[in-house]
N, C-alpha and C positions, 0 to 999 in steps of 0.2 A: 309614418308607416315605412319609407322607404329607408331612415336609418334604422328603425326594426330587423328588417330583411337580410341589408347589407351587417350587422352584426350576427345575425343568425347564421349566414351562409358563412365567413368568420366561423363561426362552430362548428359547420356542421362538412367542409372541405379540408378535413385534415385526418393525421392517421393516428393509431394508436400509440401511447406514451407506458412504456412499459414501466412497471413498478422497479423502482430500486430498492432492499429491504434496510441498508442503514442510510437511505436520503434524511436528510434533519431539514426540520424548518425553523428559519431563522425570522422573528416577527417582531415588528415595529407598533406600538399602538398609540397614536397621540388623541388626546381627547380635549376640548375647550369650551368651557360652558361659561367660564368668568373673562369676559374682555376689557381691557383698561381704558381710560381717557372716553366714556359716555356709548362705548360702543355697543349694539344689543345684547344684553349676555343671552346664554339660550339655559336650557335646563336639563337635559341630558345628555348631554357631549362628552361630557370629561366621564361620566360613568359608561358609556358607548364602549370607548375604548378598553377600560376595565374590565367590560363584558367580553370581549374580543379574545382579551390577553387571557384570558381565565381561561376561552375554551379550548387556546392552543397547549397552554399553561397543564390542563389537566390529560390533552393530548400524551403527555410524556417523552415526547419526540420533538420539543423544539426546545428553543434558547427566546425567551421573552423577554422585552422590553416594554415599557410604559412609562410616557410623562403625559401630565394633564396641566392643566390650564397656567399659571403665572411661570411655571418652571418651561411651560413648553415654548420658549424664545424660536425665533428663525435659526437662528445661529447654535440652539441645545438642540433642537428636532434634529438640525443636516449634522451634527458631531455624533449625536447618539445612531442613526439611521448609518452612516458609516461604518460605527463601531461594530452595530449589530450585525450586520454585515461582511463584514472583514472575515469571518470564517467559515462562509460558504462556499463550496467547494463545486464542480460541477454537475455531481448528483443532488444537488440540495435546494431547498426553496427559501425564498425573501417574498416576506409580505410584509408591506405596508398600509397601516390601515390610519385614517384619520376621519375624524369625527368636530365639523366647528363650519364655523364660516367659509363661503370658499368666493371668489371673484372671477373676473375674466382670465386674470392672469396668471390664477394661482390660489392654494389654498391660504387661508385664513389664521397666521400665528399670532401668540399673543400679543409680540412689540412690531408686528409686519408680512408682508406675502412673502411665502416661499411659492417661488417660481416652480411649473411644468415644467421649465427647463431644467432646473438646478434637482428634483424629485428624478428625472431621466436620465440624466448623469450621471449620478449613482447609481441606478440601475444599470447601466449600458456596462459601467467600471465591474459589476459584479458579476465572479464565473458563474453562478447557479442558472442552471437547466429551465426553473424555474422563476418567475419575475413575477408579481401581482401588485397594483397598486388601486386600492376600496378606499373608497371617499364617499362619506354621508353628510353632504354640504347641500346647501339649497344652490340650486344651476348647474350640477355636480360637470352634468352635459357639456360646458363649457368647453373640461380640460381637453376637449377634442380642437379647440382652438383653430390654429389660420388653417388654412389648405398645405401650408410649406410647412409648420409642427406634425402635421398628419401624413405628411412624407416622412420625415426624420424620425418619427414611431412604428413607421411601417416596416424602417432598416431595422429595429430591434425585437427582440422577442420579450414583450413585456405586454402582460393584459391588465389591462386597465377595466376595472368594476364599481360604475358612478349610481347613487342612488335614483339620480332623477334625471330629465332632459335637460337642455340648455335653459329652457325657459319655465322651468318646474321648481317648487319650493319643496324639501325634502322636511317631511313631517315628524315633528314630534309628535309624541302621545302623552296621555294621564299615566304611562306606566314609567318604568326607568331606564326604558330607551327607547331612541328616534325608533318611527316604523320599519324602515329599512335595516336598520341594526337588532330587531327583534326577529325577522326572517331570516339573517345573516344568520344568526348564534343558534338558528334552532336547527337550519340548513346544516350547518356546519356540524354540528351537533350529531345530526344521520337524518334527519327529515328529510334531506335532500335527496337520499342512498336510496334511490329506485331499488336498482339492480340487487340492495342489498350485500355488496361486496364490503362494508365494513369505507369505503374509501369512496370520497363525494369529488368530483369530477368539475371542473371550470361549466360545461354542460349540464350539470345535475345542480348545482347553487344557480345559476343563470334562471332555469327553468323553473324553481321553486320560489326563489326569488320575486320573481317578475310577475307571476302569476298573484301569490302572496300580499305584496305591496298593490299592485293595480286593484286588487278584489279589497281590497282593505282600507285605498283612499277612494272607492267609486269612480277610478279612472284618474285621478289626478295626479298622482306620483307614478312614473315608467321607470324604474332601474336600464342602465344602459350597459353593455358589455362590448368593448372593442378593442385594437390592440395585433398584433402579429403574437398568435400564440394555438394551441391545439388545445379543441374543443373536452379531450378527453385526459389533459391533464389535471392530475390531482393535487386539491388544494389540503388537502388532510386526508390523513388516514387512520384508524381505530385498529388497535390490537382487541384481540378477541377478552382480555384482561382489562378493558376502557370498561369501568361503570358508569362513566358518562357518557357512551353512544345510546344514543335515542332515537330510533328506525317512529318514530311517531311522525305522522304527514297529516295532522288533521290539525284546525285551524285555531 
């Protein structure tokens, strides 16, 4: 309850982020469902991702990238994630999204862990306004790590959105993708879009999100959102010409 709280108040003590109309977002999407050498593969990871890159993909406002499962090495994720990157400018946003295994230390690649340190880095080297880094791993929780990692994220503005708790396994489903990447892509989508402004907010995914997942494992999966960032910045935006915004909130 109490990392509940202190992520909420994180939302909900900050100011408005005003719209810039040629910001771009610039997005990463790695997905891992095939793992080598006896490791559990999962079953919807590598399409997670796919789903992700599609919704920004039909956005019309970003520049997308995507690897999945044998292609996505430690060493191809941190060269592509730079790439993608490299032409974000101050108005602009980077999101990184990953979908597979994740550990104490780190998320979960195909031949090894990239490190919360080495995923920061990159973030920190990059000018955009906006930072995001979504992981739908089991213990997603984790990437909050020591007390002394949670200083050194607190000097940057980068929000970080984990599917589950530290101590939480992030669910798949019978459909084709985890549960938390099914509320992501619908969120994103405009189910998130209270206000209806066409534009879904770090507070408007959070809250549909959360709600979503918790009502849909019976309380066993909690999405976590933390991070130095403002509650009301936007993670996508829909031009009124988006036939893919979908203002639907029902379950």
């Amino acid at each position: 309850m109490r990392r509940i709280i202190i992520s909420l108040l994180l939302l909900l003590t900050v100011t408005v982020v005003p719209f810039v109309a040629d910001a771009r977002n610039y997005v990463m999407c790695v997905g891992i469902s095939k793992y080598p050498r006896g490791v559990n593969s999962l079953r919807v990871s590598a399409n997670d991702a796919v789903t992700i890159a599609n919704v920004y993909s039909k956005n019309g406002n970003s520049t997308v990238s995507t690897i999945t499962d044998s292609d996505a090495t430690r060493e191809a994720v941190l060269s592509a994630m730079q790439r993608a990157f490299a032409n974000a400018g101050p108005n602009d946003a980077v999101v990184f999204f990953f979908s597979g295994h994740g550990t104490k230390k780190g998320l979960a690649c195909y031949d090894g862990v990239l490190s919360f340190d080495r995923i920061l880095e990159i973030m920190k080297k990059c000018p955009a306004s906006t930072k995001v880094v979504i992981a739908d791993a089991c213990y997603a929780g984790q990437m909050r790590g020591s007390k002394s990692w949670q200083r050194a994220v607190k000097n940057e503005d980068v929000m970080f959105f984990l599917s589950s708790r530290s101590d939480e396994k992030s669910r798949e489903t019978r459909y084709s993708n985890s549960m938390f990447t099914i509320y992501l892509e619908r969120g994103l989508r405009g189910g998130a879009d209270v206000n209806r402004d066409r534009t879904i907010t770090a507070r408007e995914i959070y809250d549909f999100c959360h709600e979503g997942v918790i009502k849909s494992t019976n309380g066993a999966q909690h999405p976590v959102m933390w991070g130095k960032f403002n509650g009301n910045m936007p993670l996508i935006t829909w031009t009124n010409h988006n036939k893919e915004y979908n203002n639907e909130q029902d379950d």
